[in-house]
Every structure is written in C-alpha cells, then in structure tokens.
C-alpha positions in Angstrom: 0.0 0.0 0.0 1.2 3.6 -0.4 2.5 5.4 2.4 2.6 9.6 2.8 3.5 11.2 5.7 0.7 13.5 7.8 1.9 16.5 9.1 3.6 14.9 12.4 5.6 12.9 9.8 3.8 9.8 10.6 3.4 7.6 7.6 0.1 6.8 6.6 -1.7 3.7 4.6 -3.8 5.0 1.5 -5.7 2.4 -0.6 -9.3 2.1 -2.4 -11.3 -1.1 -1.4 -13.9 -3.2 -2.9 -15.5 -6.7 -1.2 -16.6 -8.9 -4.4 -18.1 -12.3 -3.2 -19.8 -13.7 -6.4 -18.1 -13.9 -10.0 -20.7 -12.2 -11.8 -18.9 -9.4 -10.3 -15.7 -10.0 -11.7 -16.0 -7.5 -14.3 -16.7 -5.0 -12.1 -13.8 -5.2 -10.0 -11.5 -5.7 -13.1 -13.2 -2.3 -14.8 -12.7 -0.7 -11.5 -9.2 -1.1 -11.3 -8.1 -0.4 -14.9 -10.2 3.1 -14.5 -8.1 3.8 -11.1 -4.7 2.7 -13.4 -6.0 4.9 -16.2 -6.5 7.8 -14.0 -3.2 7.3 -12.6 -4.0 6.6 -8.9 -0.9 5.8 -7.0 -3.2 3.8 -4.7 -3.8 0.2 -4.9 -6.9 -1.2 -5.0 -7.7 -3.7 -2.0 -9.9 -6.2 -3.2 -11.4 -8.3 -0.4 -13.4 -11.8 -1.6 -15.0 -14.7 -0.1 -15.0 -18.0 -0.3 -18.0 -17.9 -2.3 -15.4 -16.8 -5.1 -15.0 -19.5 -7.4 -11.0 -20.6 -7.6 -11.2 -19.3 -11.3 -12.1 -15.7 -10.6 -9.5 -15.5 -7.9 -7.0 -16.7 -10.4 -8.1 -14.4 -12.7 -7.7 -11.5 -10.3 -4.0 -12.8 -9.6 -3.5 -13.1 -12.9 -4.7 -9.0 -13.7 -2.9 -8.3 -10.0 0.5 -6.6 -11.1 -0.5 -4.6 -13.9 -3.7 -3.7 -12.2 -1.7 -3.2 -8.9 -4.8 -5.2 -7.3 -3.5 -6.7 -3.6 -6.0 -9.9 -2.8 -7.4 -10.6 0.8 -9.7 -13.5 1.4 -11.8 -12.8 4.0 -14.7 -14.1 6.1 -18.4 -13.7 5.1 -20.0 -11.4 7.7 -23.3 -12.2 8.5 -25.8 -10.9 10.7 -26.8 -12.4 14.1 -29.7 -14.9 13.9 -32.2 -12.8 15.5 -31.4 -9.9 13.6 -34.0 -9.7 10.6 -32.8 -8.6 6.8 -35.0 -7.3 4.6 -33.7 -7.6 0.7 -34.7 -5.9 -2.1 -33.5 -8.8 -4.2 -31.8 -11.9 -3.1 -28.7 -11.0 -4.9 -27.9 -8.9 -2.2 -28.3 -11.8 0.7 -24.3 -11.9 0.5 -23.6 -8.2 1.1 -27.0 -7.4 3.6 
C-alpha cells in the first residue's frame, strides 16, 4: 500500500477497497481497477473476496494483479446475528446485507 507522511511525519496507509463475493462481479472489479490505473492513482486497489469466489475468478484477479496493482485478501463472510431480521430488495444482495 502507499505510504505519505501527515503532518507529524507519521506515515500513513492510503488504498481504495472493494468486497466482491460472487463472480458475476468479476468485471466489475477488473473495470474498476483499470479506471483507477487509467486515472493514474498511485493507490492500490484492495480487493477483499469470499470464499463464495470461485477458484477461477480468484486466479483471474492474480492473474490482472501486477498490472492492475490489485492486492487480494480472502476474507470471512460477515453475517448478521440470527435474531437480527434482513430485509432484501432482491436476493442478490443476501451476501452483502
């Protein structure tokens, strides 16, 4: 991640983020990142996934990693408590309540 210093010198952490837990999203994420690349951001893009992402999306995301300057986290699906009701507007959204 990119580091700049505040003004008591301290180095901070600088980076966009996006959570993609289904491949339909793929292109999304991949479109994202080129525009940040395009528009010359000198911050990574932190993309956080599931294990709902199939093994092929997250190799393609490696594979688009350098020259997207993507950096991968797998993460745990956050879910709400069991007595806590969700209401959806579609049931795409279950993953991301």
């Amino acid at each position: 991640m990119s580091h700049k210093s505040d003004t008591t010198g301290k180095a901070k952490n600088y980076a966009y983020t996006t959570l993609i837990t289904r491949s339909s999203y793929l292109a999304g994420v991949i479109i994202l990142a080129y525009t940040l690349r395009k528009q010359n951001s000198q911050y990574p893009l932190v993309v956080l996934y599931t294990d709902a992402l199939t093994e092929d999306s997250v190799a393609a995301l490696q594979h688009e990693s350098k020259k997207l300057n993507l950096v991968l986290k797998k993460t745990e699906a956050l879910v709400p408590r069991e007595n806590v009701k969700v209401t959806l507007i579609a049931e795409r959204f279950g993953d991301t309540w």
